[in-house]
C-alpha positions in Angstrom: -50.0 16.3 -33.6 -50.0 12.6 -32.9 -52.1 13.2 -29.5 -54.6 15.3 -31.0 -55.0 13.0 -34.2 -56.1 10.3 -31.6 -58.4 12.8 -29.2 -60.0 13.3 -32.8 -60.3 10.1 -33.9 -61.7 8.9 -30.2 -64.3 11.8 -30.4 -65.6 11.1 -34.0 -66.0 7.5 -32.8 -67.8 8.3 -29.4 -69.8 10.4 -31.7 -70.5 7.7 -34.1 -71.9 5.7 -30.8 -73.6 8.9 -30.0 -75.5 8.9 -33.6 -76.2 5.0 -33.6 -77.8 5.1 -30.2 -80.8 7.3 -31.0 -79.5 10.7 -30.2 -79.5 11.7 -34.1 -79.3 9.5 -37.0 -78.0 9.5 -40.6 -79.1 8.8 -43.4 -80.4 5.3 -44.4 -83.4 3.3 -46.8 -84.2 0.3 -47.7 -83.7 -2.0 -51.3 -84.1 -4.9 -53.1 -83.4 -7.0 -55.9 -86.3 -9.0 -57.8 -86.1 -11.9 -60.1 -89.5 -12.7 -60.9 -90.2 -15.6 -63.6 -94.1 -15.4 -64.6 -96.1 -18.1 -66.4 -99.1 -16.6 -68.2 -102.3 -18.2 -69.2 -104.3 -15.9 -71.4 -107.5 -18.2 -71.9 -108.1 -18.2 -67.4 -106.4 -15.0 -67.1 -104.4 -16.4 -64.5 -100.6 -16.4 -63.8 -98.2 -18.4 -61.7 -95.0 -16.9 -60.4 -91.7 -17.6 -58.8 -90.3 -14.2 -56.8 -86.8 -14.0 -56.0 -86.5 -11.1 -53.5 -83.0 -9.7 -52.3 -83.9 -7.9 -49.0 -81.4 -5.4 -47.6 -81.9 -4.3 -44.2 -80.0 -1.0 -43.8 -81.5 0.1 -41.1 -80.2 0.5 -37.5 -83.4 -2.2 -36.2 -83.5 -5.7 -36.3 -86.4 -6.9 -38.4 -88.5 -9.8 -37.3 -91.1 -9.7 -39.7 -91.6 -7.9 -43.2 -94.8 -6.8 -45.3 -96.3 -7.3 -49.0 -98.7 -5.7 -50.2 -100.9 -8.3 -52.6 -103.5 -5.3 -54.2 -105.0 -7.8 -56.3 -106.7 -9.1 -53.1 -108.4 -5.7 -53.6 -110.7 -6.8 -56.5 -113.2 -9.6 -54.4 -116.6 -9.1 -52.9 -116.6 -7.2 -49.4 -112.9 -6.3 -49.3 -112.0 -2.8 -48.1 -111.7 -1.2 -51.9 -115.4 -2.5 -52.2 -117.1 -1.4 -49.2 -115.4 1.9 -49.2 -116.4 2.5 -52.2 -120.0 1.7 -51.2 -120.2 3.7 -48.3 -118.2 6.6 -49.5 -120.1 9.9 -50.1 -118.8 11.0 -53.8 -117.3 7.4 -54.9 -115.2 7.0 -57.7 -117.5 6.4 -61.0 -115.0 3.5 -62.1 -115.6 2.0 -59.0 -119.3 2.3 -57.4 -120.0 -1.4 -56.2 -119.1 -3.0 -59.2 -116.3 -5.2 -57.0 -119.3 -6.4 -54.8 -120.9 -7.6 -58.0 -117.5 -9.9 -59.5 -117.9 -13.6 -59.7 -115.1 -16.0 -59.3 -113.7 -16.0 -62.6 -113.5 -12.3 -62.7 -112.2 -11.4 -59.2 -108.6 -10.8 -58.1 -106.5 -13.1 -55.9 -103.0 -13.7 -55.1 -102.6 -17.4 -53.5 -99.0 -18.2 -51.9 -98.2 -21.4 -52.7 -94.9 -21.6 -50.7 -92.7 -18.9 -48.9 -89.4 -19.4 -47.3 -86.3 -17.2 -46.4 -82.6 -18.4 -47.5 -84.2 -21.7 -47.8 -85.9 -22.1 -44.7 -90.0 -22.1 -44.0 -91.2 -18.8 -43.6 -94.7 -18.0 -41.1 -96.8 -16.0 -42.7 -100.6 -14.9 -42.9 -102.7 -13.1 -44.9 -105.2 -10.2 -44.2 -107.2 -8.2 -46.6 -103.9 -6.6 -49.2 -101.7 -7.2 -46.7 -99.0 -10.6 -46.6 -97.4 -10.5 -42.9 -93.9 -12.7 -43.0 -92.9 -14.1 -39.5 -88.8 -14.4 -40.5 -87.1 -17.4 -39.9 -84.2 -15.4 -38.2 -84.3 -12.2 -37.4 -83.0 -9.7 -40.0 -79.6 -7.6 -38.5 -79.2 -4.0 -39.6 -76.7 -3.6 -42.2 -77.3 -7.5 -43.5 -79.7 -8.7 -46.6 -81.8 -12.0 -47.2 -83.0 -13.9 -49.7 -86.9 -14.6 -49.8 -88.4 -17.2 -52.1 -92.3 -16.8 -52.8 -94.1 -19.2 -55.3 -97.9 -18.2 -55.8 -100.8 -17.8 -58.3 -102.6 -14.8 -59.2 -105.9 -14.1 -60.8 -106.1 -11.1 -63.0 -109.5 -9.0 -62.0 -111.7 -7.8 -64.5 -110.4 -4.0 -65.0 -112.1 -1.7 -62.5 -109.3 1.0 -61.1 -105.9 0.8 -62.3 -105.4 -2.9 -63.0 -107.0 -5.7 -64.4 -108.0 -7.1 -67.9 -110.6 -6.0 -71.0 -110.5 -2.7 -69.9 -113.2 -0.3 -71.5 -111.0 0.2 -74.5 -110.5 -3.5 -75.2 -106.6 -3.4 -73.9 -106.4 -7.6 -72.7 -104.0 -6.6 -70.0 -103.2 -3.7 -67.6 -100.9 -5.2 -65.7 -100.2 -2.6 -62.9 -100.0 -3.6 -58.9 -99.5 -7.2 -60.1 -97.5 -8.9 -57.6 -96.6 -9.7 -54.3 -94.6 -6.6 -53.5 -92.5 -5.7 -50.5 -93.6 -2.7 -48.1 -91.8 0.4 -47.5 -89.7 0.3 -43.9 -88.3 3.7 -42.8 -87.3 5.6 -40.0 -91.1 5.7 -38.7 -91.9 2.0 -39.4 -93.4 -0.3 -41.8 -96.2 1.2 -44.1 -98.5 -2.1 -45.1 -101.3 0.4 -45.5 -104.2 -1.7 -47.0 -105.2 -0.7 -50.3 -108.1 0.8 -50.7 -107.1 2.7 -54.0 -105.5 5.4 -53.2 -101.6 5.6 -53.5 -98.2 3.9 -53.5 -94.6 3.9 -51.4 -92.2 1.5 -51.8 -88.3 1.2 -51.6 -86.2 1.0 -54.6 -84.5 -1.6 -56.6 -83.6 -3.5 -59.0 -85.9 -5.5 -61.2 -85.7 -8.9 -63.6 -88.7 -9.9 -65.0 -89.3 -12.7 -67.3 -92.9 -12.9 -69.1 -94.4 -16.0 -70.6 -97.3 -15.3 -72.4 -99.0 -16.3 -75.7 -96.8 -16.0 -78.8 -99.6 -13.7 -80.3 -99.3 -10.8 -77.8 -97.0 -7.9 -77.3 -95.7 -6.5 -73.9 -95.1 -3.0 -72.9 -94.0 -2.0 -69.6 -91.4 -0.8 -67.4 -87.8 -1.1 -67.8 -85.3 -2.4 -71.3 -86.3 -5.5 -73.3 -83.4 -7.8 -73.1 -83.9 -10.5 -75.7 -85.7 -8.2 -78.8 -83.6 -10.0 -81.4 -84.6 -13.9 -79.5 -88.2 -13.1 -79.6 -88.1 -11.4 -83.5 -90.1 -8.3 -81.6 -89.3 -4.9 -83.2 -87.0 -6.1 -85.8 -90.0 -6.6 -88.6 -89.3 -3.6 -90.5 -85.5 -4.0 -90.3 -85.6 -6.8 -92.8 -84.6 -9.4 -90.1 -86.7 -12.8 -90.7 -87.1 -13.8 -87.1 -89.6 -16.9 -86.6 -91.6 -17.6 -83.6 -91.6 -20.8 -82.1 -93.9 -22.7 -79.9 -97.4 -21.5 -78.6 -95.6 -18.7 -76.1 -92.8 -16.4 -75.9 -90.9 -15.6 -72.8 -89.9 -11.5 -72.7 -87.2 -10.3 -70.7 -87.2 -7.4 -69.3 -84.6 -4.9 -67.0 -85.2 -2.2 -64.6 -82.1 -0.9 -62.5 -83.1 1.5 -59.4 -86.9 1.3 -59.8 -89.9 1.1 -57.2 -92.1 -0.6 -59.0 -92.6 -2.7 -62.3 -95.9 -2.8 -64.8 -96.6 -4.3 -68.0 -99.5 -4.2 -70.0 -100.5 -6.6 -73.3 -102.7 -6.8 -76.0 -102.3 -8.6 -79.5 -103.0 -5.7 -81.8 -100.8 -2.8 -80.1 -99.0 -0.9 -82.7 -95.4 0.4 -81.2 -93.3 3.5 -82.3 -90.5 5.4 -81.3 -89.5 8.7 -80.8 -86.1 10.2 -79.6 -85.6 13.1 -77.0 -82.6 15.1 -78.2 -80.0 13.9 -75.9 -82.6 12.2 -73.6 -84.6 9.1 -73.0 -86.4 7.1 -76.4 -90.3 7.2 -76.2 -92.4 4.1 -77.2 -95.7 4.6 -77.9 -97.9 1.4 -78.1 -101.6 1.7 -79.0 -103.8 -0.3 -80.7 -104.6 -0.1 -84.0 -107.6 2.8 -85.2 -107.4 4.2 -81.2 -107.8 8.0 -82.5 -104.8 7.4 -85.0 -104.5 10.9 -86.0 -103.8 12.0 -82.4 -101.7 9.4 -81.5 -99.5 10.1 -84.8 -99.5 13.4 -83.4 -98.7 12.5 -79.8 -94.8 11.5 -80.6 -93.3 15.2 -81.6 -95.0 17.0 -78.7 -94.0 14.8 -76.3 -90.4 14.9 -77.4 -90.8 19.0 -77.2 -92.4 18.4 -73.8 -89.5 16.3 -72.5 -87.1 18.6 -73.8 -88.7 21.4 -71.7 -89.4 19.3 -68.8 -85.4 18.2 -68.5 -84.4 22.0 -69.0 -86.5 23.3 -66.5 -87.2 20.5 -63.5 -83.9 17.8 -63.9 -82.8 15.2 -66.4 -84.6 12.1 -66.7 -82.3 9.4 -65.7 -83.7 6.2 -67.6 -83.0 5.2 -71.1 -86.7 4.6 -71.7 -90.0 5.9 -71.1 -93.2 4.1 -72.2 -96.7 5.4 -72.7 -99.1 2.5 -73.5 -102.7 2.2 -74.2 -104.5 0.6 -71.0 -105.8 1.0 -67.9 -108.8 3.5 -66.8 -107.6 6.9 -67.1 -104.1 8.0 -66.4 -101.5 6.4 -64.0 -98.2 6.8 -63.5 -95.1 4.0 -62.9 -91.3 3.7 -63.6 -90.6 3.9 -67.2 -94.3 4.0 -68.3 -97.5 4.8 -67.9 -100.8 3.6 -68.7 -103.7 5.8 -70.1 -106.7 5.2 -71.7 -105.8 6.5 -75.6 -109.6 7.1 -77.1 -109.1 11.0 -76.6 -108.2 13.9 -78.4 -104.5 15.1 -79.2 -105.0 17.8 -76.6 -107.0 15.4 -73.6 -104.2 12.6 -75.2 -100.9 15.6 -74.7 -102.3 16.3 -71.1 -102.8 13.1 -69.7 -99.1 12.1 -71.3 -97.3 15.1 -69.7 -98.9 14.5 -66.4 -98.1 11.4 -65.9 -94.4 11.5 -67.5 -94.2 14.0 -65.1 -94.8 11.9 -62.4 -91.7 10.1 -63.3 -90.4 13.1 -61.6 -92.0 13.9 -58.4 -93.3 10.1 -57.7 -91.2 7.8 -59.6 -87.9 9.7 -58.3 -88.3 11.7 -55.3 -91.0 9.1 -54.2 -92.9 11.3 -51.2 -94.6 8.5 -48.8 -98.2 9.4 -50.8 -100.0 8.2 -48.0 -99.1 11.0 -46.0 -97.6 13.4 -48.6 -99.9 12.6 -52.1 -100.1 16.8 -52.5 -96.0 16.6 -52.7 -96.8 14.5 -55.9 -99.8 14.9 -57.6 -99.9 18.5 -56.7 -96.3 19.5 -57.6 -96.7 17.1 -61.1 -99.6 19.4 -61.8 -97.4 22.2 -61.3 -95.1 21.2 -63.5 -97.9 20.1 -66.2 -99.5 23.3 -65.9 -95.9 25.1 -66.8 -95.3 22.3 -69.6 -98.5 22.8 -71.3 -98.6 26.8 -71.1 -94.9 26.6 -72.8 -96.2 24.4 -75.5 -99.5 26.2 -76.1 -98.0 29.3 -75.7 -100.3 30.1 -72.1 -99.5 33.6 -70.1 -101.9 33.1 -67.9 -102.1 29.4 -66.9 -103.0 29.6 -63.5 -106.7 30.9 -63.3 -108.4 27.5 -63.0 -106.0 26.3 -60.4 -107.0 29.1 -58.0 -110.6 29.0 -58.8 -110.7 25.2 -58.3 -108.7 25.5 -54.8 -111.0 28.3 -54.2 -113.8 26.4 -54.7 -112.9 23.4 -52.3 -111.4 26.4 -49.6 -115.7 27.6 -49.9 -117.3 24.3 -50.0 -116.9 23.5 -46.4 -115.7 19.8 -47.6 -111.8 20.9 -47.4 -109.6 18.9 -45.1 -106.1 19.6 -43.8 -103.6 18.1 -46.4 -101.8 16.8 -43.7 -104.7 14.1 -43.9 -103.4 10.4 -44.6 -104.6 9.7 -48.2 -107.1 6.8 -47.6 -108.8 8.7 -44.4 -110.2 11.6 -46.5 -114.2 12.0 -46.0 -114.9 12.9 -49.6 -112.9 12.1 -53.1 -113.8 15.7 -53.6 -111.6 16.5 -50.4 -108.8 14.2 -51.8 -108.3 15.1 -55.3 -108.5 18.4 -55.0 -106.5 18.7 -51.8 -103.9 16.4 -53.6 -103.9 18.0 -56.9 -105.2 21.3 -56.9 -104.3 23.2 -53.5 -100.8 21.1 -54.0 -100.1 22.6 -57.2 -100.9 26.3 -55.6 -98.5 24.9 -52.5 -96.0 25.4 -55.2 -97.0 28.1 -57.2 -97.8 30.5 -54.3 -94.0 30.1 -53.1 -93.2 32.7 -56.6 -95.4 35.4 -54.6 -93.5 34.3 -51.3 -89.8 34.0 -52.2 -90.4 35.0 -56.1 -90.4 33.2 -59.6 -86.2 33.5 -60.2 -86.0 31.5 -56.2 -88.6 29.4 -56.7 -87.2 27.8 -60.1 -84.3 26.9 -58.9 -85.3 25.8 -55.9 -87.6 23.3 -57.6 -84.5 21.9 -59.8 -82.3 21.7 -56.9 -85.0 19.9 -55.0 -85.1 17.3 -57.4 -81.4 17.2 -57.6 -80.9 16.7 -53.6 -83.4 14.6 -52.9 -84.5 12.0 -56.2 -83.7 8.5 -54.9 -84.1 9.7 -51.6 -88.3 9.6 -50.2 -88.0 13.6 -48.9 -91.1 14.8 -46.8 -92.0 17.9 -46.7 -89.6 19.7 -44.5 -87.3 18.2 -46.7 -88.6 20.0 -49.5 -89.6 23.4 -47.6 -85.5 23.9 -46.4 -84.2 23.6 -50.0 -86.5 26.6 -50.5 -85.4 28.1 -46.9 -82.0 28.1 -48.2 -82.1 29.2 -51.8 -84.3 32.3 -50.5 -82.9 32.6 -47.5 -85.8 32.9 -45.8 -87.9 31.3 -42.9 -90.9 29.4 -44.4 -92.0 26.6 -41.7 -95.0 29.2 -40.7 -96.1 28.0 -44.6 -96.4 24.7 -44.2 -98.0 24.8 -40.6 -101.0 27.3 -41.8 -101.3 25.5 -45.8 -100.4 22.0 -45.2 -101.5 21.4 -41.2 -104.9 23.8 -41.5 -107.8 24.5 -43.8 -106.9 28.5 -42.9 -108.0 30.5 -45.8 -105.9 33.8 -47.0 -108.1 36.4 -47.6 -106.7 40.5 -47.4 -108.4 43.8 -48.0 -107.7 47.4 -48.7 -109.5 48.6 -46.0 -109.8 52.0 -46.1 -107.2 54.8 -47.9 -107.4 58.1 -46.6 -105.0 61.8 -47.0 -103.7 64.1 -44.6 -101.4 67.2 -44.8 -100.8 66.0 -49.1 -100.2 62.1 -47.8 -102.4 59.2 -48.1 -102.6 56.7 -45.4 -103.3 53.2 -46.4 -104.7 50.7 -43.9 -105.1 46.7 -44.9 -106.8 44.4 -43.2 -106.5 40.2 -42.8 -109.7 38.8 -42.7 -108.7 35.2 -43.4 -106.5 33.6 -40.6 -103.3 33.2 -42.7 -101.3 35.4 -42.5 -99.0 36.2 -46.0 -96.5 39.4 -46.9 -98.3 42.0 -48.9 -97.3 43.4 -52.0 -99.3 46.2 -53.2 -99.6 47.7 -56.4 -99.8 51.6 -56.2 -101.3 53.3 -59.7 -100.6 57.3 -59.9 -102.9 59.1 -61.9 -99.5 60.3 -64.0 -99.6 56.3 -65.1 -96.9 55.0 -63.2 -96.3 52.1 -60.6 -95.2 51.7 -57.4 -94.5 48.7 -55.2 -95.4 48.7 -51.4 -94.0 45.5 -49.8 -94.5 44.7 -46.2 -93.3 41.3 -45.6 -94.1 39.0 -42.4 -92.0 39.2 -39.5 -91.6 35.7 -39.3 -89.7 35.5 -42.7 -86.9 37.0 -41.0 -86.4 38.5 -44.5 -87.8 40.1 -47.7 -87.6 38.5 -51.4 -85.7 39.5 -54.2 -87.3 42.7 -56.4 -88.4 40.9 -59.8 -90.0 43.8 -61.0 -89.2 46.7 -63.2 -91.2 48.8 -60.9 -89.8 50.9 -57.9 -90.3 48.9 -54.7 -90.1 50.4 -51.0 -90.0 48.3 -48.5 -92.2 48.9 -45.5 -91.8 47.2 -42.1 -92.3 43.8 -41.4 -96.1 43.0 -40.5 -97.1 40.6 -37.3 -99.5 37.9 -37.7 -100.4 39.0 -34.5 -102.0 42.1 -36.0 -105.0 41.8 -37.9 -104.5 45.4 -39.7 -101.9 47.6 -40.8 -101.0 51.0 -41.9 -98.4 52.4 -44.4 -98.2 55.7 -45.6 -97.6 57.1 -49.8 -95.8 60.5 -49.6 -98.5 61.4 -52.4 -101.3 62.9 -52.2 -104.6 61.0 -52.9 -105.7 63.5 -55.4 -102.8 61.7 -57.2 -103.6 57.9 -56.9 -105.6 56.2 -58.9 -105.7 52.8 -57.8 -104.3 50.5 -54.9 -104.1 46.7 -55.2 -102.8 44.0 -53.5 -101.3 41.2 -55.3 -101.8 42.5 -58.7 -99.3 39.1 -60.3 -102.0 36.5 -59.0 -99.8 34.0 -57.3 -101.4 34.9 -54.1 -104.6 32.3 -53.4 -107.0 34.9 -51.4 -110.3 33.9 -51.3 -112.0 36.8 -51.9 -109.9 39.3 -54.5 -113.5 41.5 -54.4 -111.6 43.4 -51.5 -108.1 43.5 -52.9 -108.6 47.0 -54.9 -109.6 50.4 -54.1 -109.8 52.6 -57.1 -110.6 56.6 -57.5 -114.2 56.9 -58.4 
C-alpha cells in the first residue's frame, strides 16, 4: 500500500508538471483590490484622484507590463470614438461628430500625474484609451503588486454613457471614470481601445471615497459606509444630522465587482424597495422626472426580481441601484444608469433589461468584445421572458424573429463571431448582439426543448458566474443537460450568416399512404418537427432529428410523437412516410411552436385545398 501510495503521489506530481508546462491547464483569472480616494470640483467639473491598485497575478506567465483603459480619453477631438463615429455608415444619433465639435472645457481627459509600483517609478505611455505600464520588476505568476497612480480627470460633456448635464439635466453620470486595469487571460491582454462599444475586466474588490459638494447626493455601485457621518438617508428617521463644511466625503463598498459607477445630482429623490428575501432596490430620480411612473416603477421591479431569481439564479449583492442618468440604458455592478423621462412601460423595460445584465454581464462577464451576443442577447432573452410573465404575454417572441429576420434579409448581417468594435454597420451590431443572440437562446427550446433549456440556463449561471465563460463554455452545460451534441449550432449560428429556411415540398399517396418529402433550402441544417393535422381533428408529431445530435429531445407535447430516422445535413431533401391516407390529412407543418428562426415560414405548410 505504502509503494503504490508513493507511485500515486509521483504520478499526480509529474502530472502537475505535465499541466503547468502547457500540455493542459487549469483553471485561473485575474483580481484586484482598489482604494481610490477622489477629490471633486463641481464648478470645473474636474476631479483629482489617488488609486491604490492590488494586482494579483494568478496566472502561469510572468508579466512585464500591464494595461488601463482611460475611456475618458475617448471624449476629445479626432480620437478613435470621434472619427468612427464620423466615418461610420449608420452612426449612433448620440454620437454623430458631436466629439469633433468639444472645446477644452468640455472634453474628456485623464492626466497621470505620477505612477509607481510598490514604491518604485513605473514607465509608462499613453496612446489613445489605452495607459501601457512598463513594471519595475517583472510580475511572477501566483504573486500580487501594489500600483500607486495619482492623476486628474476632466469630466466630458455627456455624449455616450458618461459625462455631465446629460439631456435630462442629471450633473453627473459618472460611468467609465477612471483609470481601470485591463483584462489578462489565457489568450492575452485585452486593452482594446474604446471606441464605444463594450467592457471586460477582472474582478475585485472596490473602496471608493467621494469628495464632492455638500449639496449633492451620490448613487452608484456598491454599500454606503458612513450614511449616519454624512446625515444621508436618515432625514425622515427623526435623526438631526448637520452637515459641515462646503463638501462631504461618501464612502462606498463593493466586494467581488468589475467595475464601479456613481452618478450625482443635487435634486435626486431616493426610495427603497425590498425584494422578498433578495437584494433592497434604491431608486433615485430627480424630482417631477415622470413621477407617476417612477412611483410606479418600485413594486414591478420587486415582482420582476422575484421572477428573475426563481427562474435564472439568485442575485448575490445586497443592493441594486437604478438611478436617473446617462443616455439611454447601461448596465454596471449594483446599478444602472437610464435616462427616467419615459413611460412606466418604456421606464419597466429599460429597468429589467439592464438589472438583467447584472446577470449575464455583471456575473458571468463574457469577454463582450468577442462574445457581446452571450450578453446582450441572452439579457434580452431573459427580458423578453420577464416582461411576458409580468404582462401576462403567450406569445412574446414574434418581434424577435421578425427583427432577426429582417437583418438575416438585409444583406448587412455579419457573423457574430465578429469582434464588437469591427462591425461594418451599428445595424449589424445591435441586432447581431441583441436580437439574433436572444433567438441563439430561444431557438435551443426547439433544439433540446423548453423543460432542457430552463435548466440549462440556471445551471449555466450557477457553473460559470464569477468565472468569464465563452461560448463553448456555455454550449456544453446545454450538451450535458440534454445530452446531446450541439457544437454543429454554434459553428452554422455563431461562425456564419447561414440562414434556416425548410419546406414541405411536395406530399403525395400511394397504396392508402402518403409520402411526405421536405426540402432545406437554406444552408443550416436543423431537426424537423412536423405537425400532422387529420381531417378527424387530431395531431401527430413527425420528428426527424439531425444525425449529428447523436440523439433526439425529450417529447414535451401531449401529442403522439414518432420518431423518424435521423436526417444528414448532407442531404438537402428527405422523405417520411404517414400510414394514412391523404384523403385523411388535412394539413402538414413544420415547426408549428415557432422557436424555429426559418426565414421563409411561406413554405412551411401544405394544407388540403
Amino acid at each position: 500500500m505504502k509503494y503504490n501510495f508513493i507511485k500515486t503521489s509521483l504520478f499526480l506530481l509529474l502530472f502537475g508538471c505535465y499541466v503547468s508546462s502547457g500540455f493542459a491547464q487549469e483553471y485561473w483569472q485575474q483580481r484586484v483590490e482598489y482604494q481610490m480616494d477622489i477629490d471633486f470640483d463641481v464648478e470645473n467639473h474636474q476631479f483629482t484622484g489617488n488609486q491604490t491598485l492590488n494586482y494579483f497575478n494568478n496566472s502561469p506567465d510572468t508579466l512585464k507590463r500591464v494595461f488601463y483603459h482611460l475611456y475618458f480619453n475617448a471624449f476629445q477631438p479626432n480620437s478613435m470614438m470621434d472619427v468612427r463615429s464620423r466615418t461610420i455608415e449608420d452612426p449612433d444619433s448620440r454620437v454623430r461628430d458631436r466629439i469633433s465639435k468639444l472645446d477644452n472645457s468640455e472634453i474628456g481627459y485623464h492626466k497621470v500625474l505620477s505612477l509607481n509600483q510598490d514604491g518604485e517609478e513605473a514607465e509608462y505611455k499613453i496612446e489613445g484609451t489605452v495607459l501601457e505600464v512598463i513594471l519595475a520588476k517583472p510580475l511572477l505568476p501566483g504573486s500580487s503588486t501594489v500600483l500607486n497612480m495619482n492623476f486628474q480627470s476632466q469630466v466630458p460633456l455627456q455624449i455616450r454613457r458618461s459625462g455631465r448635464d446629460n439631456a435630462e439635466g442629471i450633473d453627473y453620470s459618472m460611468a467609465q471614470w477612471y483609470p481601470k486595469m485591463a483584462e489578462y487571460d489565457e489568450r492575452g491582454w485585452h486593452a482594446h481601445p474604446y471606441v464605444a462599444r463594450e467592457f471586460y475586466a477582472p474582478w475585485g474588490d472596490f473602496t471608493v471615497n467621494i469628495s464632492i459638494d455638500k449639496d449633492y447626493i451620490i448613487a452608484g455601485t456598491g454599500v454606503l459606509q458612513n450614511a449616519n457621518e454624512i446625515g444621508y438617508g436618515y432625514e425622515d428617521e427623526g435623526v438631526n444630522v448637520k452637515r459641515k463644511g462646503k463638501k462631504l466625503t461618501w464612502k462606498f463598498e463593493a466586494k467581488n465587482v468589475h467595475d464601479f459607477v456613481w452618478a450625482a445630482d443635487p435634486d435626486y429623490t431616493h426610495t427603497t424597495a425590498q425584494v422578498s428575501g433578495g437584494p433592497t432596490l434604491h431608486f433615485f430620480h430627480q424630482k417631477g422626472a415622470k413621477t407617476e411612473a417612477w412611483n410606479e416603477l418600485p413594486g414591478l421591479t420587486v415582482q420582476a426580481f422575484e421572477y428573475i431569481e426563481e427562474n435564472f439564479g439568485e442575485y448575490p449583492y445586497p443592493h441594486y441601484s437604478i438611478i436617473q442618468g446617462g443616455d439611454g440604458g447601461m448596465e454596471y455592478p449594483m446599478a444602472t444608469l437610464i435616462t427616467g423621462h419615459r413611460s412606466i412601460n418604456s421606464l419597466l423595460g429599460v429597468t429589467i433589461h439592464e438589472a438583467l445584465h447584472s446577470w449575464y454581464q455583471g456575473l458571468l462577464a463574457t469577454n463582450e468584445s468577442y462574445y457581446a451576443w452571450m450578453d446582450e442577447g441572452f439579457t434580452e432573452y431573459a427580458e423578453t421572458k420577464t416582461m411576458a410573465s409580468i404582462n401576462n404575454n403567450q406569445n412574446p417572441w414574434g418581434s424577435k424573429y421578425k427583427a432577426y429576420i429582417y437583418l438575416a434579409n438585409s444583406g448587412k448581417e455579419e457573423p457574430m463571431s465578429t469582434h464588437s468594435d469591427h462591425y461594418s454597420t451599428n445595424f449589424a451590431y445591435s441586432l447581431a448582439a441583441y436580437t439574433k443572440g436572444a433567438v441563439a437562446l430561444a431557438q435551443l427550446n426547439y433544439i433540446i426543448g423548453e423543460t432542457a433549456t430552463a435548466s440549462a440556463l440556471k445551471k449555466y449561471y450557477y457553473l460559470w458566474r464569477f468565472k468569464h465563460p465563452d461560448m463553448y463554455d456555455w454550449i456544453r452545460v446545454f450538451e450535458k443537460e440534454s445530452e446531446l451534441e450541439l457544437d454543429w449550432y454554434l459553428d452554422y449560428w455563431v461562425n456564419t450568416t447561414h440562414t434556416i429556411d425548410y419546406a414541405v415540398d411536395s406530399v403525395n399517396e400511394a397504396d392508402g399512404k402518403t409520402t411526405v418529402t421536405l426540402k432545406r433550402e437554406g444552408k443550416m441544417p436543423m431537426p424537423m418537427d412536423v405537425y400532422v393535422t387529420f381531417a378527424d381533428g387530431t395531431k401527430k408529431i413527425y420528428y426527424a432529428p439531425l444525425v449529428m445530435m447523436r440523439g433526439e429531445k425529450e417529447n414535451e407535447s401531449e401529442l403522439e410523437r414518432i420518431v423518424l430516422p435521423d436526417w444528414s445535413w448532407t442531404h438537402p431533401s428527405y422523405q417520411f412516410t404517414i400510414d394514412t391516407p391523404l384523403s385523411e390529412i388535412t394539413s402538414i407543418e413544420i415547426d408549428e411552436s415557432r422557436y424555429m428562426a426559418d426565414v421563409n415560414r411561406e413554405n412551411n405548410k401544405w394544407e388540403k385545398e
